[in-house]
mmCIF file of the N, C-alpha and C atoms, coordinates in Angstrom:
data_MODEL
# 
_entry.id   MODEL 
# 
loop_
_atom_site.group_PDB 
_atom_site.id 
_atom_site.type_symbol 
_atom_site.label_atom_id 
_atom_site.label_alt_id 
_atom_site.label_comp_id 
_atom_site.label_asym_id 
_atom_site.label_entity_id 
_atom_site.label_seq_id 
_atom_site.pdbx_PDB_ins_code 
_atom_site.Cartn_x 
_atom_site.Cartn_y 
_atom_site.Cartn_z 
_atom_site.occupancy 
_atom_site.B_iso_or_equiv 
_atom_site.pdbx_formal_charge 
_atom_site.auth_seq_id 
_atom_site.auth_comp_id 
_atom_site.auth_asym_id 
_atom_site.auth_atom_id 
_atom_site.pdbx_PDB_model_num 
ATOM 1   N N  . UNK A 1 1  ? 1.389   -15.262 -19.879 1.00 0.00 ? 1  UNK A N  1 
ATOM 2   C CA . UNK A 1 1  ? 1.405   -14.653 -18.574 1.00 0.00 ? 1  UNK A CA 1 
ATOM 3   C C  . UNK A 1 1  ? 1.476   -13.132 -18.717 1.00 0.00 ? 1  UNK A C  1 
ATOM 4   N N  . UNK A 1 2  ? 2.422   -13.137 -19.995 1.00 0.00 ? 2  UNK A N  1 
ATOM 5   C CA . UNK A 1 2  ? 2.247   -11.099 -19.869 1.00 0.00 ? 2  UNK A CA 1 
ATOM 6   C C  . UNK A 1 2  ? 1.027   -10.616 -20.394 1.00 0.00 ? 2  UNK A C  1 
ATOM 7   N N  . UNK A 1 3  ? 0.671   -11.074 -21.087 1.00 0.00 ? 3  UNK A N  1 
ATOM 8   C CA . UNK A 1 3  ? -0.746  -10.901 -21.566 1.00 0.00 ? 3  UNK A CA 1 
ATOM 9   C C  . UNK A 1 3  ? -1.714  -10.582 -20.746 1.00 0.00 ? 3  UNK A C  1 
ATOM 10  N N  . UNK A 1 4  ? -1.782  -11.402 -19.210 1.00 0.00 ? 4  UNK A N  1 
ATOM 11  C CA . UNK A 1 4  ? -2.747  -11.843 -18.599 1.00 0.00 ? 4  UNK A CA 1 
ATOM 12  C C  . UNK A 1 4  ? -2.760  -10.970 -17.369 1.00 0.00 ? 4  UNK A C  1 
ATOM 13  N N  . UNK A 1 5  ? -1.277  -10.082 -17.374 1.00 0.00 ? 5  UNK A N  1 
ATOM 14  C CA . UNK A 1 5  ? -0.769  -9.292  -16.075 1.00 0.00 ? 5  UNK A CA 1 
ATOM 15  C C  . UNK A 1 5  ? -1.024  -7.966  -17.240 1.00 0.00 ? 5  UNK A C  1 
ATOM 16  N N  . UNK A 1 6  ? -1.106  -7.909  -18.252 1.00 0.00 ? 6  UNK A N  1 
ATOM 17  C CA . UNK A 1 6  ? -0.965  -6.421  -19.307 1.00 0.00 ? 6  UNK A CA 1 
ATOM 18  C C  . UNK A 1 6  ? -2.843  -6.119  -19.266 1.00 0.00 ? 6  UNK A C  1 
ATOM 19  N N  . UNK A 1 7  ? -3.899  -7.187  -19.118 1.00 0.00 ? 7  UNK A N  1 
ATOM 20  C CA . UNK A 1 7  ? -5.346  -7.039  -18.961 1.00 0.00 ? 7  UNK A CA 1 
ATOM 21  C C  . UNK A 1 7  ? -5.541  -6.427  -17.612 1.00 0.00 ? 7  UNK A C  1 
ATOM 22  N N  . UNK A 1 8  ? -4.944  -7.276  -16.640 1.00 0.00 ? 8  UNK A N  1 
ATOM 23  C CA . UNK A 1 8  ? -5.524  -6.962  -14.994 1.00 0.00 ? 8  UNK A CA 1 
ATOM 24  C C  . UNK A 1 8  ? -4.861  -5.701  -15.153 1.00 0.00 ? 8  UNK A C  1 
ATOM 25  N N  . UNK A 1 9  ? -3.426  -4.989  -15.552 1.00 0.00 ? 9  UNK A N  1 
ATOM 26  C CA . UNK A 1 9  ? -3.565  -3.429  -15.284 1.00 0.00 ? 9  UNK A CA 1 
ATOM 27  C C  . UNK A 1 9  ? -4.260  -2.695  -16.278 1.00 0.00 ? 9  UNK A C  1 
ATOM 28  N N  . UNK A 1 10 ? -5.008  -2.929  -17.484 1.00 0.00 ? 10 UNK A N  1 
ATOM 29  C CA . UNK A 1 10 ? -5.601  -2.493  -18.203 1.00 0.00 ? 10 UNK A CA 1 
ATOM 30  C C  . UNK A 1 10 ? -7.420  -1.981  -17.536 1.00 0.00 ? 10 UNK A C  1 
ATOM 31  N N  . UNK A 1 11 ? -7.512  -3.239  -16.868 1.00 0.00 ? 11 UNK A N  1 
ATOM 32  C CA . UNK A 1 11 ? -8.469  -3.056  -16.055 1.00 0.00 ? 11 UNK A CA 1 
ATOM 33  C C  . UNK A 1 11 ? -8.841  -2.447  -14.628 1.00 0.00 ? 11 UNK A C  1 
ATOM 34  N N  . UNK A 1 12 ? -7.904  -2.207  -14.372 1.00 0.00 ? 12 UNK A N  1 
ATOM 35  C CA . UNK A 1 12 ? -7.225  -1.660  -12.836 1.00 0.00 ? 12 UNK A CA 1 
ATOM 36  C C  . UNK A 1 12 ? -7.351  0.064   -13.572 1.00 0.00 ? 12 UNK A C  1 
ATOM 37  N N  . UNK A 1 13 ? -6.652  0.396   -14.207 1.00 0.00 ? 13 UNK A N  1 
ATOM 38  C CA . UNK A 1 13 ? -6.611  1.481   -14.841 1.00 0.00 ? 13 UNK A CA 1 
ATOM 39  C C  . UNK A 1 13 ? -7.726  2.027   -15.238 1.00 0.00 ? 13 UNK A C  1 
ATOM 40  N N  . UNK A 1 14 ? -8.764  1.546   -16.066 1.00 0.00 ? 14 UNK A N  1 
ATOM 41  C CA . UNK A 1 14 ? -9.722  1.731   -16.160 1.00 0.00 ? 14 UNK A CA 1 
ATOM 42  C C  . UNK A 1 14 ? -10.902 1.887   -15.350 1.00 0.00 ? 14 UNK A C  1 
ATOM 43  N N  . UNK A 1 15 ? -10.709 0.972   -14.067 1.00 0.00 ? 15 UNK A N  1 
ATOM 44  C CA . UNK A 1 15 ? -11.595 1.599   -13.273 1.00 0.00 ? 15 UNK A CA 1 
ATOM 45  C C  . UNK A 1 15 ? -12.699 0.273   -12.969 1.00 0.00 ? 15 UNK A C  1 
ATOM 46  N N  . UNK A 1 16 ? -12.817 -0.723  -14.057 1.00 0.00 ? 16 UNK A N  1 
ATOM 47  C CA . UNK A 1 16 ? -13.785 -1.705  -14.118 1.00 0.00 ? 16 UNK A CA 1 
ATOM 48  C C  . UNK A 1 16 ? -13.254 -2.939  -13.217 1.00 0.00 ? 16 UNK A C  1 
ATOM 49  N N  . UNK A 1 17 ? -11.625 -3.005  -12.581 1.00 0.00 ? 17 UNK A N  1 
ATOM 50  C CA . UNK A 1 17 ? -11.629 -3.987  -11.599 1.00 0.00 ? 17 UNK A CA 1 
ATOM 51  C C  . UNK A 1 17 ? -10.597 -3.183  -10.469 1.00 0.00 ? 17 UNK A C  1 
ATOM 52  N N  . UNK A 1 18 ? -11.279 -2.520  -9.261  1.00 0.00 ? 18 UNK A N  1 
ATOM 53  C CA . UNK A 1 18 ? -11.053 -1.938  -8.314  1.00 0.00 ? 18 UNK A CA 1 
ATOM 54  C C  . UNK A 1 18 ? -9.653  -2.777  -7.260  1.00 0.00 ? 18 UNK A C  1 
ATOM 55  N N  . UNK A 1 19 ? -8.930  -2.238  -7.248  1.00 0.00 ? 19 UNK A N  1 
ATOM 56  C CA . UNK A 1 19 ? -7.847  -2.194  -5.875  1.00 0.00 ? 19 UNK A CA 1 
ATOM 57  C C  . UNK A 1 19 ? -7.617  -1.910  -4.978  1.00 0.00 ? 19 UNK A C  1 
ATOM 58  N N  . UNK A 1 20 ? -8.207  -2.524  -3.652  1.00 0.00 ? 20 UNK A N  1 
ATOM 59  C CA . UNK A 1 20 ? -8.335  -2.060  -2.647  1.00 0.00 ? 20 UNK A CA 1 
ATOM 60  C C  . UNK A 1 20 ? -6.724  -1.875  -1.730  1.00 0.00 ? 20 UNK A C  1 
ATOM 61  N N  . UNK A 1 21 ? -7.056  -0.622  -0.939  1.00 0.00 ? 21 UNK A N  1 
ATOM 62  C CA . UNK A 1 21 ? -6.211  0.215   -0.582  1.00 0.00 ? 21 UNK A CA 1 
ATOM 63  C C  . UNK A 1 21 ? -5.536  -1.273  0.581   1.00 0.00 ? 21 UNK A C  1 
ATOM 64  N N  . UNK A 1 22 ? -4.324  -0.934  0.811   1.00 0.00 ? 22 UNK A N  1 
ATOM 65  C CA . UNK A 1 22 ? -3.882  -1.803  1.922   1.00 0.00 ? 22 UNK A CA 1 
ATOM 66  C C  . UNK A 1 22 ? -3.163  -1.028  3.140   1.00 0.00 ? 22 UNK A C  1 
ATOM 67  N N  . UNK A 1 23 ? -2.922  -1.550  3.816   1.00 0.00 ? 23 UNK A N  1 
ATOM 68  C CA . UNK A 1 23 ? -2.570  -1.352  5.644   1.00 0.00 ? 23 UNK A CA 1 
ATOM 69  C C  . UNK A 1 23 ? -1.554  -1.720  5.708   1.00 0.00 ? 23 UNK A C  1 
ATOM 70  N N  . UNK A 1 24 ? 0.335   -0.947  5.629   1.00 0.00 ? 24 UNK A N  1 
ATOM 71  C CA . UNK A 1 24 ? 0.959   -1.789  6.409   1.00 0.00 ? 24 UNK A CA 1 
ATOM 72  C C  . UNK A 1 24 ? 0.891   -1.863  7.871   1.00 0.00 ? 24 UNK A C  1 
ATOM 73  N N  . UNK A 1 25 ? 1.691   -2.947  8.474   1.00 0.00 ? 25 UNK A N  1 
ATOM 74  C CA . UNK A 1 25 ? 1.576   -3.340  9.924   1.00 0.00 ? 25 UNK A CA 1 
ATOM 75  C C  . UNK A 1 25 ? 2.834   -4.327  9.695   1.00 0.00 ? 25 UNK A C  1 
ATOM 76  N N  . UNK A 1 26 ? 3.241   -3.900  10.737  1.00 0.00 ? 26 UNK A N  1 
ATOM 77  C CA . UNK A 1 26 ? 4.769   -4.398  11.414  1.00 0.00 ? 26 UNK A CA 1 
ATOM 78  C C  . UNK A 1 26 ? 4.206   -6.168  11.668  1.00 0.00 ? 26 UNK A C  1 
ATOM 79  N N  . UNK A 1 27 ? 5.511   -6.902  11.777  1.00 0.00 ? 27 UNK A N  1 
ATOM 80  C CA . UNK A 1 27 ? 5.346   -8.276  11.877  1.00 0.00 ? 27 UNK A CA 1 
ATOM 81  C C  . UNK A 1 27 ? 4.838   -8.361  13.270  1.00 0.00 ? 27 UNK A C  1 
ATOM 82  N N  . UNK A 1 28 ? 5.360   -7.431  14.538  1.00 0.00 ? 28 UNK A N  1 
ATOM 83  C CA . UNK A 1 28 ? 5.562   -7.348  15.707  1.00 0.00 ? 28 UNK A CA 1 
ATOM 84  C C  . UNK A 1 28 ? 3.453   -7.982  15.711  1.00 0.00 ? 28 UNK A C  1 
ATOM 85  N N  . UNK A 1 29 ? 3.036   -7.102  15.303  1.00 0.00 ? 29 UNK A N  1 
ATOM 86  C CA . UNK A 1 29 ? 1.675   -6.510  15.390  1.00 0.00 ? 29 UNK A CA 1 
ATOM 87  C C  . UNK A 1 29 ? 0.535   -7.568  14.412  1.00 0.00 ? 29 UNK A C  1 
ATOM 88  N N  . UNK A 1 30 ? 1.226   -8.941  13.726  1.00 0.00 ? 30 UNK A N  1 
ATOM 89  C CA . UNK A 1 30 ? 0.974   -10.028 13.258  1.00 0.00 ? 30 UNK A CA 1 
ATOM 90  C C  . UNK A 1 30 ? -0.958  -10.083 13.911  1.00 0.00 ? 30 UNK A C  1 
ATOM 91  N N  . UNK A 1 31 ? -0.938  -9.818  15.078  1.00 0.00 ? 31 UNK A N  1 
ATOM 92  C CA . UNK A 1 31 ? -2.512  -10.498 15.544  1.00 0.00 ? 31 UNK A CA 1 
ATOM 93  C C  . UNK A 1 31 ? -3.423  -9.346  15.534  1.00 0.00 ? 31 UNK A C  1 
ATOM 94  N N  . UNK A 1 32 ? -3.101  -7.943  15.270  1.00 0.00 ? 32 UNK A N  1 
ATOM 95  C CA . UNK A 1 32 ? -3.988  -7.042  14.802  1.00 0.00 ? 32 UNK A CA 1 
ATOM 96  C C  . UNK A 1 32 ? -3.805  -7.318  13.073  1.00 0.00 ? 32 UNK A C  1 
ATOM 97  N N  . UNK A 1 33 ? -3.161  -7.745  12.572  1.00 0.00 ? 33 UNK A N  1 
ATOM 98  C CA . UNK A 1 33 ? -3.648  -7.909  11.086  1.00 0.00 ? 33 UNK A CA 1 
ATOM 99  C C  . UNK A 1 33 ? -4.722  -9.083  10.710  1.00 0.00 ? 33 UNK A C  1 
ATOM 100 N N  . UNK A 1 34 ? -4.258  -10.049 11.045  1.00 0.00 ? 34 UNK A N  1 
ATOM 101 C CA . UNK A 1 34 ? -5.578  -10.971 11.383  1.00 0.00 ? 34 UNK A CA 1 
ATOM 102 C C  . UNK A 1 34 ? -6.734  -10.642 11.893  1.00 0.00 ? 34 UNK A C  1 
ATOM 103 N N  . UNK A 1 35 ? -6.605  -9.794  12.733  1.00 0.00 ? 35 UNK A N  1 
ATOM 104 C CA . UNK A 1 35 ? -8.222  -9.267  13.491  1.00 0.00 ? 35 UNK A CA 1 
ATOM 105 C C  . UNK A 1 35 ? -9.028  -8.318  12.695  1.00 0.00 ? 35 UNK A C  1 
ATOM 106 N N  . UNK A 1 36 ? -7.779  -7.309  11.853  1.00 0.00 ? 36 UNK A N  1 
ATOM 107 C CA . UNK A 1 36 ? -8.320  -7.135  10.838  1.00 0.00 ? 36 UNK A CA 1 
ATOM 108 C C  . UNK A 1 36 ? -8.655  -7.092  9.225   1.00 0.00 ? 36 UNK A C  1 
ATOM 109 N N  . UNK A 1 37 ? -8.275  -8.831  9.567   1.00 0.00 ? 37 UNK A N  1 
ATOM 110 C CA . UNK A 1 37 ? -8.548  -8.934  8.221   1.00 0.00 ? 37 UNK A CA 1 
ATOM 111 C C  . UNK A 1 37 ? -9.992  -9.488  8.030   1.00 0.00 ? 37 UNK A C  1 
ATOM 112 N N  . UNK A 1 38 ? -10.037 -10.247 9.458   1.00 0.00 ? 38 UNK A N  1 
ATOM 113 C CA . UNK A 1 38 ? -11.084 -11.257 9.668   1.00 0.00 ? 38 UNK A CA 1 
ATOM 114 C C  . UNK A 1 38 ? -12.351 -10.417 10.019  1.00 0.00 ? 38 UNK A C  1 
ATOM 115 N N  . UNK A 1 39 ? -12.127 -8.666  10.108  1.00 0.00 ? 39 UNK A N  1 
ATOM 116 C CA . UNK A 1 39 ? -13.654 -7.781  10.143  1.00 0.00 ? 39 UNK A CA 1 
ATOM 117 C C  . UNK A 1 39 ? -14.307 -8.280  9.095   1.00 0.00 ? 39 UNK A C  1 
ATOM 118 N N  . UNK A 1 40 ? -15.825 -7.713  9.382   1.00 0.00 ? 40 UNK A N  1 
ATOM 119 C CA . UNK A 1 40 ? -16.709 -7.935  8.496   1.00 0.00 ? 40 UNK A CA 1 
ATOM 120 C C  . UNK A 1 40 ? -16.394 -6.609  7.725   1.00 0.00 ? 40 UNK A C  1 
ATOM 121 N N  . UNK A 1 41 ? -16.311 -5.428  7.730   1.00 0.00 ? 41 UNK A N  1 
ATOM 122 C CA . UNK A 1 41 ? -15.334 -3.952  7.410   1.00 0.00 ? 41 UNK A CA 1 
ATOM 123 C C  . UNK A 1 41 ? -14.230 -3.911  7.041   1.00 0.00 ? 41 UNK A C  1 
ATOM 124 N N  . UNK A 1 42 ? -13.745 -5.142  7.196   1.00 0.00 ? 42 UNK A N  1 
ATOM 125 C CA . UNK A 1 42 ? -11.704 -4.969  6.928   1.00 0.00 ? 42 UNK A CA 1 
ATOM 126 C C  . UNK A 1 42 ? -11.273 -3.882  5.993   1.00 0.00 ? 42 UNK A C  1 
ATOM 127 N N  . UNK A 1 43 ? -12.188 -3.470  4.546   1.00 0.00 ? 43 UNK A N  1 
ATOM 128 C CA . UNK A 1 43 ? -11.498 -2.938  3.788   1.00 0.00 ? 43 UNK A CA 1 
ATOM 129 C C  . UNK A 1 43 ? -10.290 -3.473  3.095   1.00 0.00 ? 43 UNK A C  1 
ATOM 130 N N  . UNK A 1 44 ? -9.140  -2.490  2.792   1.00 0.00 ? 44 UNK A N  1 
ATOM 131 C CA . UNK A 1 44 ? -8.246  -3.213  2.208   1.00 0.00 ? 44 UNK A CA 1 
ATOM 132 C C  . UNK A 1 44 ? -7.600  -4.159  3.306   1.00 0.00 ? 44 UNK A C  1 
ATOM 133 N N  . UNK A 1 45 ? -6.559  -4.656  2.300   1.00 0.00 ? 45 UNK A N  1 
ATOM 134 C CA . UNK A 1 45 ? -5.549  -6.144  3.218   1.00 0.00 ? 45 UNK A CA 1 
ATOM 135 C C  . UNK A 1 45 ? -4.886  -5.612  3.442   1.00 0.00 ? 45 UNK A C  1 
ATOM 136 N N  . UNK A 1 46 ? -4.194  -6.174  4.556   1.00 0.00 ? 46 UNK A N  1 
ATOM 137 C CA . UNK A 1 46 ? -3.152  -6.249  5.740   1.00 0.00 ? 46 UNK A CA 1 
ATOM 138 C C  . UNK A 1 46 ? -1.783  -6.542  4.966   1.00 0.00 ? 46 UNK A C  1 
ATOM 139 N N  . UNK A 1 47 ? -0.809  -5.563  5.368   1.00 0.00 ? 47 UNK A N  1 
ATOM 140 C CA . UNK A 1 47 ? 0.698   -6.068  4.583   1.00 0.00 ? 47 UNK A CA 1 
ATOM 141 C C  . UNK A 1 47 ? 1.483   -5.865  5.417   1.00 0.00 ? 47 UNK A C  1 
ATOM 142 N N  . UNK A 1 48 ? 2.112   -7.129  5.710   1.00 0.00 ? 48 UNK A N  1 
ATOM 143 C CA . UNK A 1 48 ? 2.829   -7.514  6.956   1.00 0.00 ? 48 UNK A CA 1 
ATOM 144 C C  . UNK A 1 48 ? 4.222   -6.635  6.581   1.00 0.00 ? 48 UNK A C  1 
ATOM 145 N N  . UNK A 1 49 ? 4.721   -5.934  7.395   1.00 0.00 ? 49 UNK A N  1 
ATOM 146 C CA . UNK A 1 49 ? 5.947   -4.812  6.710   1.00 0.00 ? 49 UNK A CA 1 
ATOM 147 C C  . UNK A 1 49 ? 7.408   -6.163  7.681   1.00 0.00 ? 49 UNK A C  1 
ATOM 148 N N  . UNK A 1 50 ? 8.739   -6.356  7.032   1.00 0.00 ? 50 UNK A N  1 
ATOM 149 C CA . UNK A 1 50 ? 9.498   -6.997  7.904   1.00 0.00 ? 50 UNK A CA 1 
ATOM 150 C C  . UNK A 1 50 ? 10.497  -5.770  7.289   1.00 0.00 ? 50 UNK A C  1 
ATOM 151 N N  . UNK A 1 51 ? 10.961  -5.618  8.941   1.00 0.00 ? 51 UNK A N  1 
ATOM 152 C CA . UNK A 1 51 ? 11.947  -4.557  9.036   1.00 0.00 ? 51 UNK A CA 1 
ATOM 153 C C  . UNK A 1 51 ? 12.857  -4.855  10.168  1.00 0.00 ? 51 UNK A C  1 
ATOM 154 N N  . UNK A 1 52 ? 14.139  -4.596  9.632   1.00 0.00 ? 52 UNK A N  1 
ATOM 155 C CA . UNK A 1 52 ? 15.518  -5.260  10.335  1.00 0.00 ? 52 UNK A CA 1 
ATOM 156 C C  . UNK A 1 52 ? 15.600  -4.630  11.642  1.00 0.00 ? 52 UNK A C  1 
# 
């Protein structure tokens, strides 16, 4: 497993497997993350933020 998590940032780093940027969004706001996740544009993913 470390092996396999020590490649994907080897590759991340390098440039040859890209990380797309993400969006937080409040839990409140749950059905604009879906709406945009489900664009044909979404870009990066949706990260549901939970805050007390």
């Amino acid at each position: 497993m470390a092996a396999a998590i020590d490649r994907t940032v080897q590759l991340a780093d390098s440039g040859a497997l890209l990380v797309p940027e993400s969006q937080p969004i409040a839990l409140e706001k749950c059905s604009e993350a879906v709406y945009l996740a489900e664009g044909a544009e979404h870009g990066g993913k949706s990260l549901l933020v939970l805050e007390p």
